[in-house]
Kinemage of the C-alpha trace (Angstrom):
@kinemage 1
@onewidth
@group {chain A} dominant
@subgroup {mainchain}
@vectorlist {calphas} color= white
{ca unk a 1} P 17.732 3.044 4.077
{ca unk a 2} L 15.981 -0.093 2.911
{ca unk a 3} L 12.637 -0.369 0.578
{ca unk a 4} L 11.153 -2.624 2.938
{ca unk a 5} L 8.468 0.238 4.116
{ca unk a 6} L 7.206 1.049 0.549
{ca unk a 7} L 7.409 -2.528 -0.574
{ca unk a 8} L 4.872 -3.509 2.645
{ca unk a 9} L 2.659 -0.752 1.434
{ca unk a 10} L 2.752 -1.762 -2.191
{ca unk a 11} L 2.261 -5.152 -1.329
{ca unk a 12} L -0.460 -4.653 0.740
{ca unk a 13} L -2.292 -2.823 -1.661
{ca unk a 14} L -1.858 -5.327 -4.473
{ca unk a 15} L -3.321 -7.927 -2.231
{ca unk a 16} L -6.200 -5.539 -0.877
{ca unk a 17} L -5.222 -5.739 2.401
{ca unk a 18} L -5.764 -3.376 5.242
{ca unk a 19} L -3.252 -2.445 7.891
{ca unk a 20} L -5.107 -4.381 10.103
{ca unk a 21} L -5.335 -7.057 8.195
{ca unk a 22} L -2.038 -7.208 7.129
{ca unk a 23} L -0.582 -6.761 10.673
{ca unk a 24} L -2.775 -10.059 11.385
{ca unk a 25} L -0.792 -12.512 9.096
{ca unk a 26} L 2.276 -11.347 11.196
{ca unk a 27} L 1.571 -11.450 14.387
{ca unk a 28} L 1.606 -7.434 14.654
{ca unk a 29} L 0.096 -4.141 15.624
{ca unk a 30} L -1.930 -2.235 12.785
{ca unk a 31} L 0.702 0.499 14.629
{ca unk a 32} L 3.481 -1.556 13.463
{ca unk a 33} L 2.037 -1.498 9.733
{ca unk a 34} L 1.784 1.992 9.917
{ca unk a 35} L 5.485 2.947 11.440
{ca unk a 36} L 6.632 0.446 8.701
{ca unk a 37} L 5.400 2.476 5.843
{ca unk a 38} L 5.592 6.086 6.838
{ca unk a 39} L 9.357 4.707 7.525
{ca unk a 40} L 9.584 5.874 11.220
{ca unk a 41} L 10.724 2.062 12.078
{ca unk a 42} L 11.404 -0.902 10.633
{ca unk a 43} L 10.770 -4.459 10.964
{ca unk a 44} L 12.888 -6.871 12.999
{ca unk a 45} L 14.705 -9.470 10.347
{ca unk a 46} L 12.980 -12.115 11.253
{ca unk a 47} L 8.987 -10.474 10.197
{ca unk a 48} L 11.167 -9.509 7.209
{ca unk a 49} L 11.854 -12.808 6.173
{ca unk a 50} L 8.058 -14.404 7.406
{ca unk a 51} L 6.959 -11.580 5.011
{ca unk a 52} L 9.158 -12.623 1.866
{ca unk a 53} L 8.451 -16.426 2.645
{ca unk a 54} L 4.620 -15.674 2.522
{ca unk a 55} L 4.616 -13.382 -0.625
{ca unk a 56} L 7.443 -15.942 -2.365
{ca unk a 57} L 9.235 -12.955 -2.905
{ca unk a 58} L 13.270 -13.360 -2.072
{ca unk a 59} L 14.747 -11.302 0.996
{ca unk a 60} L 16.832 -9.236 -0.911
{ca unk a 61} L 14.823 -7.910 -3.806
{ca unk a 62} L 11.935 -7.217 -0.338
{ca unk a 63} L 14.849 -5.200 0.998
{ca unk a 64} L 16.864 -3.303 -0.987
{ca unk a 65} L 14.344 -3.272 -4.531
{ca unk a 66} L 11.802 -1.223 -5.600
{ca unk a 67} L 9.628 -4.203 -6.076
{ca unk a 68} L 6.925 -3.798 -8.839
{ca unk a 69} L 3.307 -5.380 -9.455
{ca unk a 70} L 4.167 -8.101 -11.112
{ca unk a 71} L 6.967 -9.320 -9.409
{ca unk a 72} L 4.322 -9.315 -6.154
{ca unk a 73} L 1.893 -12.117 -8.448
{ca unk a 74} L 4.925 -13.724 -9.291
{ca unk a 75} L 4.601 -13.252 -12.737
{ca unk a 76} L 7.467 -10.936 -14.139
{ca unk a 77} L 10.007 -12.282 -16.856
{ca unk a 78} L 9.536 -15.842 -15.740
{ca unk a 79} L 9.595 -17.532 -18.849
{ca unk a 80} L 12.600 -15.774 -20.493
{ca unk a 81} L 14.940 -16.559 -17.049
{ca unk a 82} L 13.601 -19.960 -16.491
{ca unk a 83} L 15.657 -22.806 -17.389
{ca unk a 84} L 14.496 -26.309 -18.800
{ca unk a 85} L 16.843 -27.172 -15.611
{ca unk a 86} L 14.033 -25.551 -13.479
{ca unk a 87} L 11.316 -26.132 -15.348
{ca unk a 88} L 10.103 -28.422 -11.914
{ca unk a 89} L 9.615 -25.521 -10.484
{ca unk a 90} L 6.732 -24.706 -12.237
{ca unk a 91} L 3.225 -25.736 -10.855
{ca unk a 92} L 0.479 -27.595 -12.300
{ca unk a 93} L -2.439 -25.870 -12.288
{ca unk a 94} L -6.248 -27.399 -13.837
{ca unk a 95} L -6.746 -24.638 -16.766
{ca unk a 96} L -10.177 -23.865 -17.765
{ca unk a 97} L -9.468 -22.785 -21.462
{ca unk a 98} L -11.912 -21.309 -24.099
{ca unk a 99} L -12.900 -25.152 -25.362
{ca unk a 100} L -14.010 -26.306 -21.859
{ca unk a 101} L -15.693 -22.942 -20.633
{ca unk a 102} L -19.348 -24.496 -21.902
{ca unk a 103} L -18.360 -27.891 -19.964
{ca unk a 104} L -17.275 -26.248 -16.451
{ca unk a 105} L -20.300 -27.002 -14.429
{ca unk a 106} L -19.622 -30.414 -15.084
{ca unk a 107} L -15.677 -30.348 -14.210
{ca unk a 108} L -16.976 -29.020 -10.420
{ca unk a 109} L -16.267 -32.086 -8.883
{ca unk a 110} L -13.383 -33.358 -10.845
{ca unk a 111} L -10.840 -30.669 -11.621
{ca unk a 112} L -8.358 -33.233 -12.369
{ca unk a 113} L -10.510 -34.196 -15.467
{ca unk a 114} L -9.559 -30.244 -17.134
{ca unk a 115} L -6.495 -29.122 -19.228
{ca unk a 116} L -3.347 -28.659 -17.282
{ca unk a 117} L -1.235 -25.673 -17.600
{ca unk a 118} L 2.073 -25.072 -15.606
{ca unk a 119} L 3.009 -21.786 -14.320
{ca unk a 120} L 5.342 -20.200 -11.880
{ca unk a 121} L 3.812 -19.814 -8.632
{ca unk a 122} L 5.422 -20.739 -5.813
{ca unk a 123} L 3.197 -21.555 -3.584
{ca unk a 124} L 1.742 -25.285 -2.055
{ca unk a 125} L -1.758 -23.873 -2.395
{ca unk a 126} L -4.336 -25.402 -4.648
{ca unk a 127} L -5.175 -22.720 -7.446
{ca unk a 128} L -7.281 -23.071 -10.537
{ca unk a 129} L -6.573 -20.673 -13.819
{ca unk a 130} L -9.328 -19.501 -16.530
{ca unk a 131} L -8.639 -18.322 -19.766
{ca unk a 132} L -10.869 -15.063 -19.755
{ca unk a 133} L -13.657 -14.253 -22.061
{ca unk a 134} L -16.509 -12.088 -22.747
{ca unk a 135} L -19.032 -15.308 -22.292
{ca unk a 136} L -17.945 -15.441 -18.939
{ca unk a 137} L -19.979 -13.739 -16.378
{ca unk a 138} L -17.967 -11.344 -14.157
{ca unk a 139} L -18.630 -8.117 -11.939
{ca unk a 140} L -18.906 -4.864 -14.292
{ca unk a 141} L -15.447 -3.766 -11.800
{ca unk a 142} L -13.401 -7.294 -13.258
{ca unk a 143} L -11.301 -5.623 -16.648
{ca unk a 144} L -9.548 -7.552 -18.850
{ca unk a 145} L -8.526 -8.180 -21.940
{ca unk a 146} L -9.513 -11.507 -24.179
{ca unk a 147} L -6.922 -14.023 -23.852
{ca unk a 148} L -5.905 -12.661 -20.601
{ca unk a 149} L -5.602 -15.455 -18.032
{ca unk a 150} L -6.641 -15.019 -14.507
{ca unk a 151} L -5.549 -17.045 -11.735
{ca unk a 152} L -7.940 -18.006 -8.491
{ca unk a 153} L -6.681 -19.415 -5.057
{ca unk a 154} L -8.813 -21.689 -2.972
{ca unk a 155} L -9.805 -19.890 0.181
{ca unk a 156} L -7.859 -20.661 3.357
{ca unk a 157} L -10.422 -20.042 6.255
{ca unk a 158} L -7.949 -18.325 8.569
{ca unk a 159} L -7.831 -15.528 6.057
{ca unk a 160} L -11.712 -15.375 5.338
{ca unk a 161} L -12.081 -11.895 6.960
{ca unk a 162} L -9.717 -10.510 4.089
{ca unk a 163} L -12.283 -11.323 1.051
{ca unk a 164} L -13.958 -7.814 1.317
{ca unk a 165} L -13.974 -6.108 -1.928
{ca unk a 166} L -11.352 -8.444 -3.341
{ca unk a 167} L -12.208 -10.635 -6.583
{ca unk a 168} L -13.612 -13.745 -6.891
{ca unk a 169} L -14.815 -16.872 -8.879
{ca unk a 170} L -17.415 -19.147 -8.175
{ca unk a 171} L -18.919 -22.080 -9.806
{ca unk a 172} L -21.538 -25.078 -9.319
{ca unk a 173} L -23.244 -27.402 -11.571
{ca unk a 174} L -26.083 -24.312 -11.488
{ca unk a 175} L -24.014 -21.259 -11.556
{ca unk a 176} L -20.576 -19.920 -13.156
{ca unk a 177} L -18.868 -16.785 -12.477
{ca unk a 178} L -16.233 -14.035 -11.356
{ca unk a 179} L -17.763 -11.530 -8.783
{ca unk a 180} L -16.741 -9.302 -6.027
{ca unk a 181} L -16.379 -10.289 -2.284
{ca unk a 182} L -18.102 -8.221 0.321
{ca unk a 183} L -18.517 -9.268 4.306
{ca unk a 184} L -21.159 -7.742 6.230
{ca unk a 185} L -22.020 -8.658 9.718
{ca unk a 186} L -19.649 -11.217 9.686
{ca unk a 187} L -21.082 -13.099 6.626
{ca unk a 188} L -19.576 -13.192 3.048
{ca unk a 189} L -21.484 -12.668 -0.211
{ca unk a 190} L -20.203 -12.769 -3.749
{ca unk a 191} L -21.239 -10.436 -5.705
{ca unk a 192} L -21.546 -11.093 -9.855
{ca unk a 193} L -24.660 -7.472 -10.083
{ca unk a 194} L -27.294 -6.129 -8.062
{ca unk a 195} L -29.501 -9.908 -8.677
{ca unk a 196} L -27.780 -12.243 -8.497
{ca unk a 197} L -25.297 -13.212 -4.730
{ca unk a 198} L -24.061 -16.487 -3.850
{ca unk a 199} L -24.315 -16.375 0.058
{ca unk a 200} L -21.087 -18.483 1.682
{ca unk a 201} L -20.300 -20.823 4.270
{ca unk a 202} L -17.856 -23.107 5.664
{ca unk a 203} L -20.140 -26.468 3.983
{ca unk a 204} L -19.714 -24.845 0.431
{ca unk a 205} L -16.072 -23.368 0.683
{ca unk a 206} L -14.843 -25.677 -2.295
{ca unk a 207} L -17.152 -23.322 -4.183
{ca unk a 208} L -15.925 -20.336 -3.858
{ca unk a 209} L -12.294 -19.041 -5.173
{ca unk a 210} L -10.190 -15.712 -4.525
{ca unk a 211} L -8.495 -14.051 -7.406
{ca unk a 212} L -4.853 -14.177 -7.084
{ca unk a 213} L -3.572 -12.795 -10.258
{ca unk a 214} L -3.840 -11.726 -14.314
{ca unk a 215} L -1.434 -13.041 -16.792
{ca unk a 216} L -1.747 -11.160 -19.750
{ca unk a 217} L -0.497 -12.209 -23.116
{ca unk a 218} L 1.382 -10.027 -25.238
{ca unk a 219} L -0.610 -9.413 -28.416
């Protein structure tokens, strides 16, 4: 039998989805989800491969491995396989390091202007990465480690209604910080303590990032 049932459910989890949810980017029943992972059916090849596609993952490590955390953020043993023959495959990415973290508000509207740093993710999205520290604001749930670096996706609007509970960052020329997502009656807060929320919508979106993933440094 294939691993694709436990590799939904561990992917799912890693990117705090729901069944529902999940179903959703597929075109699927939350029944489907749910027959996938308690491995009383499974998918047809072709939601197998729209699956690996989305999560960059390839087919047959979603199939027939035991696929772990990191390998879901992308993140696992890429610099010891990579090649300087695939070293285009890495993306670009605006880096907020430790130097520029007292200069952010004013990289808001130019995040061209900051420090590059290329990593593997394969994706055409826009991300941004951050070099963490403890002079960063951040929800008392966000752990890391210093010189951890976290990675933040810019929000696609067709996938709002999967922020809830899920990390974020947001920043301004006023305000700078990683908080926690939560969606009530259909509107979205962020969440850095109980005083202070940043309220969003659709005019401000450029604001407002979703945590994709945690690079940690060995140390």
């Amino acid at each position: 039998m294939s691993q694709i049932g436990h590799n939904i459910k561990k992917l799912r989890k890693v990117k705090g989805l729901s069944q529902q949810a999940f179903a959703e980017l597929f075109e699927l029943s939350r029944g489907n989800i749910s027959s996938y992972e308690e491995q009383r059916a499974e998918p047809k090849i072709d939601v197998v491969t729209k699956i690996a596609n989305y999560f960059s993952i390839p087919l047959s490590h979603l199939l027939n491995n035991n696929i772990s955390v990191n390998e879901i953020l992308n993140f696992e043993n890429h610099f010891e396989t990579k090649t300087s023959e695939t070293v285009s495959d890495l993306k670009t990415i605006p880096f907020i390091d430790r130097n520029h973290l007292s200069q952010i508000n004013s990289f808001n509207e130019n995040l061209d202007a900051l420090p590059k740093i290329q990593f593997p993710i394969y994706s055409p999205k826009d991300f941004i990465a951050l070099e963490l520290d403890e002079s960063v604001n951040h929800h008392s749930d966000f752990l890391f480690r210093e010189t951890d670096i976290a990675f933040f996706k810019k929000l696609e609007v067709d996938l709002l209604h999967t922020l809830d509970q899920q990390y974020g960052l947001f920043f301004t020329e006023e305000s700078f910080f990683i908080g926690k997502f939560r969606i009530e009656d259909k509107q979205i807060f962020l969440l850095l303590n109980d005083w202070h929320e940043e309220k969003f919508d659709i005019n401000t979106i450029d604001n407002f990032w979703k945590f994709y993933g945690k690079f940690e440094k060995a140390i």
